[in-house]
MIVEX-952869 format. One record per residue (C-alpha): residue number from 1; residue in three letters; x, y, z. Coordinates in Angstrom, 3 decimals. Example, Ala and Ser with C-alpha at 12.3 -4.5 7.8 and 13.67 -1.06 7.14 Angstrom:
2
  num  residu        px        py        pz
    1     ALA    12.300    -4.500     7.800
    2     SER    13.670    -1.060     7.140
***
This chain:
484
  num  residu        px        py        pz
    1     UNK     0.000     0.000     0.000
    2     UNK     1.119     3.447    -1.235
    3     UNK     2.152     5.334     1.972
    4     UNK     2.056     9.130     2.651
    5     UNK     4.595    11.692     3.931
    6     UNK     2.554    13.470     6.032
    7     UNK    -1.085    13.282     7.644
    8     UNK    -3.517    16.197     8.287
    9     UNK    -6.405    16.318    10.446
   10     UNK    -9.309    19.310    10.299
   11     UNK    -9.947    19.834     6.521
   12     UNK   -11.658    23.217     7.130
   13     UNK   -10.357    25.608     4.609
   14     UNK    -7.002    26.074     5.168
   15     UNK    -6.403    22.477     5.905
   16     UNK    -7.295    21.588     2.390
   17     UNK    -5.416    24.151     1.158
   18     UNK    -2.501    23.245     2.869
   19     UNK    -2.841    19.882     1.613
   20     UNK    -3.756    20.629    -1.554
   21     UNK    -0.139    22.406    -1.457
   22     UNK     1.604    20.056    -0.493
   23     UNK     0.294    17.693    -3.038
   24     UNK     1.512    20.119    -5.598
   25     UNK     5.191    20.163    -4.481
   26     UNK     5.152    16.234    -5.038
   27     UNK     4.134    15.160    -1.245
   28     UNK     1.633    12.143    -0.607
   29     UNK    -0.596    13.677     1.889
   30     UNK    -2.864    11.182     4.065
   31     UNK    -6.189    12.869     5.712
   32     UNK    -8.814    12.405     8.487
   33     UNK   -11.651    15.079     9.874
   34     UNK   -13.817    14.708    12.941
   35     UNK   -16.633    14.519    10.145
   36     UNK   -15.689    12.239     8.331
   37     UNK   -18.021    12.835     5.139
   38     UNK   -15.448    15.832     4.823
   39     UNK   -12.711    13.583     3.858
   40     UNK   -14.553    11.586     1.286
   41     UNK   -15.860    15.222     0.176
   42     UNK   -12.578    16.397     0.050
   43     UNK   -11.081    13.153    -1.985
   44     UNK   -14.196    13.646    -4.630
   45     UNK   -13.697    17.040    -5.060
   46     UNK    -9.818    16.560    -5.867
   47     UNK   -10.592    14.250    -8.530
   48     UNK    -9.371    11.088    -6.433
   49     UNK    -5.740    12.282    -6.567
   50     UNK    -4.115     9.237    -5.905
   51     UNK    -1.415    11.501    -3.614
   52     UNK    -4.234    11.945    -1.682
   53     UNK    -5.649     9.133     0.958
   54     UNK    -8.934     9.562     2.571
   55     UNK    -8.789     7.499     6.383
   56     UNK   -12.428     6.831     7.556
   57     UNK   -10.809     6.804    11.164
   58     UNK    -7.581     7.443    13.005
   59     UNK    -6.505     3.922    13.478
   60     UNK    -6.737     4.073     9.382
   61     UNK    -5.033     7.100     9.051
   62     UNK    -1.908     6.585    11.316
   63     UNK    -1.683     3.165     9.057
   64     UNK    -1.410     5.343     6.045
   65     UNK     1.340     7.129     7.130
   66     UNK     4.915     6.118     6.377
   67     UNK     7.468     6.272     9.620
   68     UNK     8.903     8.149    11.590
   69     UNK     4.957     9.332    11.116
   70     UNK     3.981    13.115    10.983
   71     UNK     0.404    14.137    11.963
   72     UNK    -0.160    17.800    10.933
   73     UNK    -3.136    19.370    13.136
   74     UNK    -5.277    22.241    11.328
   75     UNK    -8.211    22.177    14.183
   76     UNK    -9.421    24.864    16.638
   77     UNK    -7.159    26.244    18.949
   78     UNK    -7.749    25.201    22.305
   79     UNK    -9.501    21.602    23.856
   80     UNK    -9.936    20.475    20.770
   81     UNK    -5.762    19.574    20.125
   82     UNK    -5.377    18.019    23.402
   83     UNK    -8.491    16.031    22.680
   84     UNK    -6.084    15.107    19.324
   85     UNK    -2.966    14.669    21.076
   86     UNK    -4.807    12.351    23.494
   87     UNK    -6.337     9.801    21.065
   88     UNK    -3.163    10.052    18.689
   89     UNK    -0.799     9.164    21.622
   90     UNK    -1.626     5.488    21.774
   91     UNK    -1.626     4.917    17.898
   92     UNK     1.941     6.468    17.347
   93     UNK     5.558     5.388    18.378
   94     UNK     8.124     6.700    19.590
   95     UNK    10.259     9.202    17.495
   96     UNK     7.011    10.331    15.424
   97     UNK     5.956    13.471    15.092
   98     UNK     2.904    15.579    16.043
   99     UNK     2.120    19.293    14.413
  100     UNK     0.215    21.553    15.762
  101     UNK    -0.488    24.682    12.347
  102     UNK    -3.201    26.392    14.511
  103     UNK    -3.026    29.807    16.252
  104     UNK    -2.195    28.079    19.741
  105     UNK    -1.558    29.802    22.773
  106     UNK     2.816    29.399    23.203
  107     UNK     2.183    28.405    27.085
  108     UNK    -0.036    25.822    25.752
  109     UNK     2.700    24.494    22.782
  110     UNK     5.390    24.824    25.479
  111     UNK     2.999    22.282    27.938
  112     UNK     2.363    19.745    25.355
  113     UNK     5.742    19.687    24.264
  114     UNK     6.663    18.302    27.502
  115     UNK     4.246    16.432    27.189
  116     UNK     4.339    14.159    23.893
  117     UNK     8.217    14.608    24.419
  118     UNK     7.655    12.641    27.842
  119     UNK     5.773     9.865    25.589
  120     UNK     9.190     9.653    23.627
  121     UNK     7.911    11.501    20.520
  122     UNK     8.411    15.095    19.127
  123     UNK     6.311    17.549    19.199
  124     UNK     6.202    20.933    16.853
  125     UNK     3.814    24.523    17.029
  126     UNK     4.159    25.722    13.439
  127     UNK     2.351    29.437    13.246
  128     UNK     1.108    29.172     9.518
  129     UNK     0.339    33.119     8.292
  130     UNK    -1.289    33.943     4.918
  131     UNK    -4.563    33.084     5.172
  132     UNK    -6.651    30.932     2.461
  133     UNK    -4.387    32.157    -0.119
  134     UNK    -0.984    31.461     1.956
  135     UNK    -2.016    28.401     2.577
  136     UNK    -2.962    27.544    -1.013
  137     UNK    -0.063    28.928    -2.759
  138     UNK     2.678    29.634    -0.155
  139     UNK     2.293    30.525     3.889
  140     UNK     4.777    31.670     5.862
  141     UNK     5.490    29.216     8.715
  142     UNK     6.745    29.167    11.647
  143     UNK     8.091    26.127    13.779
  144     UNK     9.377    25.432    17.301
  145     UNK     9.225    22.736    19.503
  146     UNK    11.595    19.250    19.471
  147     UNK    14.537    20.430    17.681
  148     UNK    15.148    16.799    16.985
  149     UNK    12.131    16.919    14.663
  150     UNK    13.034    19.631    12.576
  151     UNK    15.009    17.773    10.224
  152     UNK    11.575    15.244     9.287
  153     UNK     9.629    18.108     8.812
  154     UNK    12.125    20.846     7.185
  155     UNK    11.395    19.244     3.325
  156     UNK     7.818    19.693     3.468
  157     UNK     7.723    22.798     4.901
  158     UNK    10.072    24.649     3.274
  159     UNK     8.407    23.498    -0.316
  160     UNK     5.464    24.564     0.179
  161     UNK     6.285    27.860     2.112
  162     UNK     6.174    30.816    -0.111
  163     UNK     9.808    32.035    -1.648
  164     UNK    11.768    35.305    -1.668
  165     UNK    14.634    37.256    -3.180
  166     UNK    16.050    34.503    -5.934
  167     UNK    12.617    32.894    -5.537
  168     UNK    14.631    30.044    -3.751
  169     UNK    14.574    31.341    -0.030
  170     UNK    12.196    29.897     1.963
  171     UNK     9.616    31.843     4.857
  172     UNK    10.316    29.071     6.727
  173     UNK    12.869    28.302     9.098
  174     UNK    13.329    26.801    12.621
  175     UNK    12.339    29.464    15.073
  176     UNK    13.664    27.710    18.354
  177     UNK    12.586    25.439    21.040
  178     UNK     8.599    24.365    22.529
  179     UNK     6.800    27.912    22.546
  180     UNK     9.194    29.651    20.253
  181     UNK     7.296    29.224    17.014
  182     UNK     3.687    29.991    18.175
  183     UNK     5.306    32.894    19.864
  184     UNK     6.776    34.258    16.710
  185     UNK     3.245    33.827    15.010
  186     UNK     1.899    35.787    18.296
  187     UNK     3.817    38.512    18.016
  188     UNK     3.426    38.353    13.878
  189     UNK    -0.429    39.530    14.808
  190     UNK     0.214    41.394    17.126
  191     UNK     2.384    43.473    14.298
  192     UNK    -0.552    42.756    12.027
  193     UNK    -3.218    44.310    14.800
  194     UNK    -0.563    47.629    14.594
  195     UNK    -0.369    47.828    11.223
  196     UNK    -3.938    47.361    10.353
  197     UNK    -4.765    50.123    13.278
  198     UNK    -2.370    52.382    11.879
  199     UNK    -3.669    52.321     8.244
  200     UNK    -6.918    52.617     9.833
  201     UNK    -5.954    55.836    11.108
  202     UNK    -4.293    57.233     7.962
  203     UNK    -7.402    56.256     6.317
  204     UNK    -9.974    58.101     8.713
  205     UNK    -7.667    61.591     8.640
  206     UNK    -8.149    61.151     4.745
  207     UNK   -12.089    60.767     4.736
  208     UNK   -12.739    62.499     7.709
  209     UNK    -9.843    65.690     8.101
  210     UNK    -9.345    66.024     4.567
  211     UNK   -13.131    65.279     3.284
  212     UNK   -11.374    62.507     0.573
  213     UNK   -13.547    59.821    -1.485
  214     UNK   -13.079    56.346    -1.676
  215     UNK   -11.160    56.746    -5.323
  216     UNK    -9.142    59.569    -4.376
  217     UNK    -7.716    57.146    -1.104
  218     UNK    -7.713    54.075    -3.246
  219     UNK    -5.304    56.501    -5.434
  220     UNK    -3.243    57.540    -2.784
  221     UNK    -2.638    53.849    -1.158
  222     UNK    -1.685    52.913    -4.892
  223     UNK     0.761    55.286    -4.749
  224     UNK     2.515    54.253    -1.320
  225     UNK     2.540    50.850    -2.077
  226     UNK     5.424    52.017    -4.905
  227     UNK     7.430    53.124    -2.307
  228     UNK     8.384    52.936     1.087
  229     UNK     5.695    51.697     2.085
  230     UNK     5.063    48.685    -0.360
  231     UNK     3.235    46.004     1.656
  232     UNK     0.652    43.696     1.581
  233     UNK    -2.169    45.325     4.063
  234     UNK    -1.443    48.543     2.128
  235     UNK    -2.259    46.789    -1.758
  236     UNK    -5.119    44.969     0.063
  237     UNK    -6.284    48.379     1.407
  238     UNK    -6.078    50.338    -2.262
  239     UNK    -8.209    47.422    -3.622
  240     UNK   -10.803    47.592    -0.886
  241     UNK   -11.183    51.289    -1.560
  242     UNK   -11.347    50.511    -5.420
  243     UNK   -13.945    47.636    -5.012
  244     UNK   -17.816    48.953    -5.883
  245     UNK   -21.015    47.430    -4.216
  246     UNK   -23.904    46.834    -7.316
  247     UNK   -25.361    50.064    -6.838
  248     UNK   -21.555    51.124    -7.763
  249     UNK   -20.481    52.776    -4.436
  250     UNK   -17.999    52.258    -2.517
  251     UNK   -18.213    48.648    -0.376
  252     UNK   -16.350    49.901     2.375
  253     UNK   -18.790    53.198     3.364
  254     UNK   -21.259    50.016     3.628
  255     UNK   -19.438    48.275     6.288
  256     UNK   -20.186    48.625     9.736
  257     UNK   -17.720    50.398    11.833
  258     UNK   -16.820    47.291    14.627
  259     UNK   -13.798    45.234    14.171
  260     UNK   -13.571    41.329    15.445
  261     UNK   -10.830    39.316    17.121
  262     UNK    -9.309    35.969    17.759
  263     UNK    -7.270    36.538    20.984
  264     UNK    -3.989    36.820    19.649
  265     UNK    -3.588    40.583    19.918
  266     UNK    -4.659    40.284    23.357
  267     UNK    -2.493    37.563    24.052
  268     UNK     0.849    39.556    22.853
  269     UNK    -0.734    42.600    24.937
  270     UNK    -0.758    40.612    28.273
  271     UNK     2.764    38.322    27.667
  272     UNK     4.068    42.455    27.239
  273     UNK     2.791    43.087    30.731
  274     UNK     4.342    39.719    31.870
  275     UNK     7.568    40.879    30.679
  276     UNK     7.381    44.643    31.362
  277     UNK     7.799    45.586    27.905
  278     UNK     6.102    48.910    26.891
  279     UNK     4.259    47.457    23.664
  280     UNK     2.388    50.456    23.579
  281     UNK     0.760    50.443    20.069
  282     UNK     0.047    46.889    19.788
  283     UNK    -2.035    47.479    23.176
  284     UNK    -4.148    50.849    21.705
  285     UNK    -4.551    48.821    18.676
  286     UNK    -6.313    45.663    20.304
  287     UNK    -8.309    48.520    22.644
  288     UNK    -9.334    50.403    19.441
  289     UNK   -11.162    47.303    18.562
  290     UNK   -12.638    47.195    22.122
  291     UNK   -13.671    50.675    21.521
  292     UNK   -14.961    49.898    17.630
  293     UNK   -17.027    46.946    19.178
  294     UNK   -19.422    49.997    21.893
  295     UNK   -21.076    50.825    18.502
  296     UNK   -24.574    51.978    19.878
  297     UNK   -22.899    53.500    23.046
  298     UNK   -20.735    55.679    20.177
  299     UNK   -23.245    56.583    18.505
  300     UNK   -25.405    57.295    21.532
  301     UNK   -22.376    59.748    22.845
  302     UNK   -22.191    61.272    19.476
  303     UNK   -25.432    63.328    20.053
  304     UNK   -24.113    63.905    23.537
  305     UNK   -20.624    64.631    23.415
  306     UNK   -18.883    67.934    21.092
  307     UNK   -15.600    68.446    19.541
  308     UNK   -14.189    70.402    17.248
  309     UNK   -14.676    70.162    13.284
  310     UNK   -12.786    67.426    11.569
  311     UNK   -11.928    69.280     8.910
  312     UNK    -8.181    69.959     8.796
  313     UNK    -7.248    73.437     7.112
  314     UNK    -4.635    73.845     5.138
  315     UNK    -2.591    71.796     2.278
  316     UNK    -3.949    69.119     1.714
  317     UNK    -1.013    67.535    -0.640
  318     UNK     1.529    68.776     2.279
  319     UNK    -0.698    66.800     4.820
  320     UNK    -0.983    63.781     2.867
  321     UNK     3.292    63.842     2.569
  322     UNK     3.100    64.120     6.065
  323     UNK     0.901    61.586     6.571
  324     UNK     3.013    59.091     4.897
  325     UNK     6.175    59.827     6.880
  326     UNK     3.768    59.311     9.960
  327     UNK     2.699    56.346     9.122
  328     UNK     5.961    55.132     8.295
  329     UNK     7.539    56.435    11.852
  330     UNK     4.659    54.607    13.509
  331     UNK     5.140    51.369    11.330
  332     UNK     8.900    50.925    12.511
  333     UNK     7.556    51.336    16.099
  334     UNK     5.044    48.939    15.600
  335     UNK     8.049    46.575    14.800
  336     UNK    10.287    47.901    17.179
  337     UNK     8.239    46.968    20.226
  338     UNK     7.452    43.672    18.599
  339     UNK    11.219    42.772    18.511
  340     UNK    11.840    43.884    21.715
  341     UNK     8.637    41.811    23.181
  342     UNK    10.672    38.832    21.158
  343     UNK    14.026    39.466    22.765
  344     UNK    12.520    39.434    26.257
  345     UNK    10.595    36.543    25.837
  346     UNK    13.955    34.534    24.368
  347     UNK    15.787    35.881    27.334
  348     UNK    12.796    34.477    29.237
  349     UNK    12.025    30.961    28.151
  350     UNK    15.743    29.924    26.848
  351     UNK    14.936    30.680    23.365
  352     UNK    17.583    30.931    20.705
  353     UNK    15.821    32.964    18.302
  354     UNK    17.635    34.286    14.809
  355     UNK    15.594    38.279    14.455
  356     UNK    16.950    38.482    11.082
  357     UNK    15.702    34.798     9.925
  358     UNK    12.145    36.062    11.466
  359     UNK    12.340    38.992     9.165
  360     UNK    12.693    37.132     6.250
  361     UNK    10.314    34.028     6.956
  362     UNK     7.705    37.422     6.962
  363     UNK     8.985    38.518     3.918
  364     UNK     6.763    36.554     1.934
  365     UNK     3.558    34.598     3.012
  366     UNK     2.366    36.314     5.497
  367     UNK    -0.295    39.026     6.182
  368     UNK     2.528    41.616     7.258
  369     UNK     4.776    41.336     4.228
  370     UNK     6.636    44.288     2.795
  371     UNK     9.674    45.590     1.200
  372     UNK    10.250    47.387     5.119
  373     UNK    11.220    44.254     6.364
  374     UNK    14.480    43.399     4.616
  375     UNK    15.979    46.398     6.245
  376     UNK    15.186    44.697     9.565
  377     UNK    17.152    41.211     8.298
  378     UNK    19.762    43.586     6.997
  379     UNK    19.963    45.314    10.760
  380     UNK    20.528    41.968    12.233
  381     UNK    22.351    40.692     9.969
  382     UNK    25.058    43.484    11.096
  383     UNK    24.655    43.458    14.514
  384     UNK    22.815    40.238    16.165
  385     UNK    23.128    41.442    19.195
  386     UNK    20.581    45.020    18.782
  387     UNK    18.630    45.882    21.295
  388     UNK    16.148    47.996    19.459
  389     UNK    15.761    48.682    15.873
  390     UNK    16.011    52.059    16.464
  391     UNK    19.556    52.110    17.118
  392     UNK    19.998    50.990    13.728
  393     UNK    21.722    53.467    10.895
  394     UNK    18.915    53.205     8.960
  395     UNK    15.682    53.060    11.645
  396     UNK    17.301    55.858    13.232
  397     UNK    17.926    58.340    10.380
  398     UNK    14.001    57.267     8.692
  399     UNK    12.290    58.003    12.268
  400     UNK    14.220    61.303    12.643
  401     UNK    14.203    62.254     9.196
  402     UNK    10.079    61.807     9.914
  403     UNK     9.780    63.541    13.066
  404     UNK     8.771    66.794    11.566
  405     UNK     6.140    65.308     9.361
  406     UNK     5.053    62.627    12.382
  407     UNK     4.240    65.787    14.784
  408     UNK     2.432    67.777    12.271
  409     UNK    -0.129    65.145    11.751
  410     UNK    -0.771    64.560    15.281
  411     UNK    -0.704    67.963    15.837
  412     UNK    -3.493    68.649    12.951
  413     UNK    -5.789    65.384    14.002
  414     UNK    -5.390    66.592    17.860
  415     UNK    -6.680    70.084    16.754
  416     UNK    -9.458    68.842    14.988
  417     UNK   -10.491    66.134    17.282
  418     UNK    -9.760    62.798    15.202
  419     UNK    -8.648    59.966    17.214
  420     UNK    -4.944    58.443    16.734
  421     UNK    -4.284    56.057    19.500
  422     UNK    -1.699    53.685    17.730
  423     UNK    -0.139    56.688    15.879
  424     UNK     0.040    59.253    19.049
  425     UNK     1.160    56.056    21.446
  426     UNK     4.057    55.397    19.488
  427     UNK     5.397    58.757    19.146
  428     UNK     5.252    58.898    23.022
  429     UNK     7.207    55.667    23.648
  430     UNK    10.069    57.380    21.120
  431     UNK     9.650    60.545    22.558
  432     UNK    10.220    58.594    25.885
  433     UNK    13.037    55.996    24.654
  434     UNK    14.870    58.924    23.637
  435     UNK    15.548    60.455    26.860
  436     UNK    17.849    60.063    29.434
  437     UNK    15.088    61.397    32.219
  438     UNK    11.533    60.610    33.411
  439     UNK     9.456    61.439    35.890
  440     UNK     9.837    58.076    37.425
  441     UNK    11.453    59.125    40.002
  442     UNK     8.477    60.979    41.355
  443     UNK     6.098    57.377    41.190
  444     UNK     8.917    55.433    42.714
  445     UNK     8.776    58.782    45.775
  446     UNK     4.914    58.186    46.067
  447     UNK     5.480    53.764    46.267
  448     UNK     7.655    54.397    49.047
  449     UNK     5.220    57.052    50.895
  450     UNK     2.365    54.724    50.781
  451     UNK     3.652    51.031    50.747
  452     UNK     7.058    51.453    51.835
  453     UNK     8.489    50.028    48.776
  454     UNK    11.948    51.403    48.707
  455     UNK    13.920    53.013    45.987
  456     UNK    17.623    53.510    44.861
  457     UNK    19.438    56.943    44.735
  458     UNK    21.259    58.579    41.800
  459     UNK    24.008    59.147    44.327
  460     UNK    24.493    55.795    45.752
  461     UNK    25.484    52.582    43.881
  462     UNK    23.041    50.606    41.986
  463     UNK    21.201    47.452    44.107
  464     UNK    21.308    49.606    47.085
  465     UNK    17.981    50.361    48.161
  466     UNK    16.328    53.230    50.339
  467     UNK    13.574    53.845    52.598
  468     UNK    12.459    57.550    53.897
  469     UNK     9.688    58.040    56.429
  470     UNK     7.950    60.670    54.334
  471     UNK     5.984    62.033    57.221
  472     UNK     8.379    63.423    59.026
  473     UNK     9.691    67.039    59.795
  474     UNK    13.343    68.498    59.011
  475     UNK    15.640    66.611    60.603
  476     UNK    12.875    63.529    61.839
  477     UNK    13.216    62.777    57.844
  478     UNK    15.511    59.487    58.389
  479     UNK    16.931    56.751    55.258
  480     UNK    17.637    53.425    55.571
  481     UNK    19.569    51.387    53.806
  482     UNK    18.741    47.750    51.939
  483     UNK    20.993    45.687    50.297
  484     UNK    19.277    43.997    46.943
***
């Protein structure tokens, strides 16, 4: 019996996509759905590829699958792949491997690596981005996990991930160990939640402060997307402005103003906290979709609550430079914060994570593609050890060559009482990164006052630690010292 390289389980859309790419690039792809009528769906529908084998249960479709065996999971985040893992445990041996493509939680990938690696198998969470069409024609992927398993699973994955540069590089490449890979993907979304905010906001000072139509913004995105800011969100974004209902007006004026989503924003926000990172736009950009979702309260408040006019005198060409450079500025903060959320988290969980290999597997494939991140391989590919993108050559001279242009915009939409809360945010954590001083000092003065929570002196040696009994009167005003 013919068998296959890989198995696949959950044949919702992206699973057969993925294994209908896979198929392409050669592979013999064995599947299996919790509804089983999918499969033999599935197999009719593909003609009855004969590189494709239907199982009518799991005991059937481990058989199928040639050794060491690798199970690819495409099913709901969640219960549902430990429910998976569970049954698939006692119908695999040891050394095969189990995939998990689904936007998993990374403290759920790093448990069940533990856990199938405790059964004497390996264990992978593979973040898969591109959507539908990713999927179909080339995803960027993501994998962590057992490194041991990397080298089973490196073939398939790298053939069917999509290619850039010579059209030979892969978006795929092994991230690092358990978590690392659905982390990556995390963090990817969290970008994407930025970005999509960000362009958001562009787009509302156009309709809104400068009174533009639909065409005249599907004009102007065409235009970016030659330059500096030639990405995917922003092509998708001139084609959603281009694309006419049947009455032959604009879809998007249709759509209801409240945006959806899947957790992983939130899930980036709150590992930030965790690690005291200041991911500052990522956060307003999951809130701004918090804030999208109080619809009838907005529009409730609207006949309630005044501003200004949102009209924004002036040039309007000169605005709509500036507004480029802004969004620009606010993109390579977006990314910024992102890398530094990665760096932390490596330091964290023992990662060994290559930034400039993450660059490129996002080159291509994924939702946040663009030209703007080879710069970011070609800053770590100089100096692995950065800190902060800023400190590049080149991310330092953009964001400062922008500042004048970043300001003015905020300035104008502040003025006229349109809301910027990714854009604004990340001009504040540069305008704070940038300094030497904060007011810190003063917060750390009132812990101490009310919960006696110490705090170290500019004058004293760092780790030394200081107590004042605030209360007091001139010379009743006593210090004490604590070791750290």
């Amino acid at each position: 019996m013919k068998k296959a390289d890989i198995g696949l389980i959950g044949l919702a859309v992206m699973g057969q996509n993925l294994v209908l790419n896979m198929i392409d690039h050669g592979f013999t792809v064995a599947v299996f759905n919790r509804t089983v009528s999918k499969v033999d769906e599935f197999v009719q529908a593909s003609g009855h590829n004969p590189n494709l084998l239907g199982a009518q249960s799991l005991e059937e479709f481990v058989a199928f699958l040639e050794k060491p065996r690798r199970v690819m999971l495409m099913v709901k985040a969640g219960a549902p792949v430990d429910e998976f893992i569970e049954h698939l445990l006692p119908l695999l041996e040891s050394g095969d491997i189990i995939i998990d493509g689904g936007n998993s939680n990374y403290e759920d990938t790093i448990r069940r690596t533990a856990t199938v690696e405790s059964k004497g198998l390996y264990y992978i969470g593979a973040g898969v981005s591109g959507g539908e069409e990713g999927a179909r024609f080339g995803p960027s992927i993501m994998p962590g996990g057992s490194p041991a398993a990397w080298p089973s699973v490196k073939p398939i994955f790298q053939s069917i991930a999509a290619k850039v540069g010579d059209g030979q590089t892969p978006c795929c490449d092994w991230v690092g160990e358990n978590g690392a890979g659905h982390y990556v993907k995390m963090v990817h979304n969290g970008i994407e939640y930025g970005d999509m905010q960000l362009i958001g906001e562009a787009y509302h000072i156009m309709k809104e402060g400068l009174g533009m139509h639909a065409d005249e913004i599907h004009q102007t995105f065409t235009e970016w997307n030659k330059g500096k800011l030639d990405s995917y969100l922003i092509q998708i974004s001139a084609d959603i402005f281009a694309f006419k209902d049947t009455d032959g007006k604009p879809l998007v004026d249709k759509i209801l103003d409240t945006v959806g989503q899947k957790g992983t924003g939130k899930w980036t926000g709150i590992s930030a906290l965790e690690l005291g990172i200041p991911l500052s736009l990522i956060v307003e950009a999951v809130l701004s979709r918090g804030l999208s979702a109080l619809k009838e309260e907005r529009v409730n408040a609207s006949q309630v609550l005044k501003g200004p006019q949102p009209l924004i005198p002036g040039d309007k060409n000169a605005l709509l430079n500036d507004l480029h450079d802004a969004l620009y500025a606010s993109k390579i903060i977006s990314y910024t914060q992102g890398y530094m959320l990665m760096r932390a988290a490596a330091e964290e969980y023992h990662w060994n994570l290559n930034y400039g290999g993450v660059a490129l597997m996002w080159r291509g494939g994924c939702i946040i593609r663009s030209a703007f991140l080879g710069k970011i391989k070609q800053a770590f590919d100089k100096d692995p050890g950065l800190r902060n993108l800023l400190l590049d050559p080149y991310f330092k001279t953009e964001v400062e060559n922008a500042q004048g242009a970043w300001r003015r915009v905020i300035s104008a939409a502040v003025q006229s009482g349109i809301p910027l809360p990714a854009m604004s945010s990340a001009l504040s954590f540069y305008d704070a990164y940038r300094r030497a001083w904060l007011p810190a000092n003063l917060l750390q003065a009132q812990r101490d006052y009310f919960g006696a929570h110490t705090y170290e002196r500019l004058d004293q040696p760092r780790g030394q630690f200081f107590h004042t009994n605030w209360t007091g009167r001139g010379g009743d005003i006593t210090s004490n010292a604590y070791n750290a």
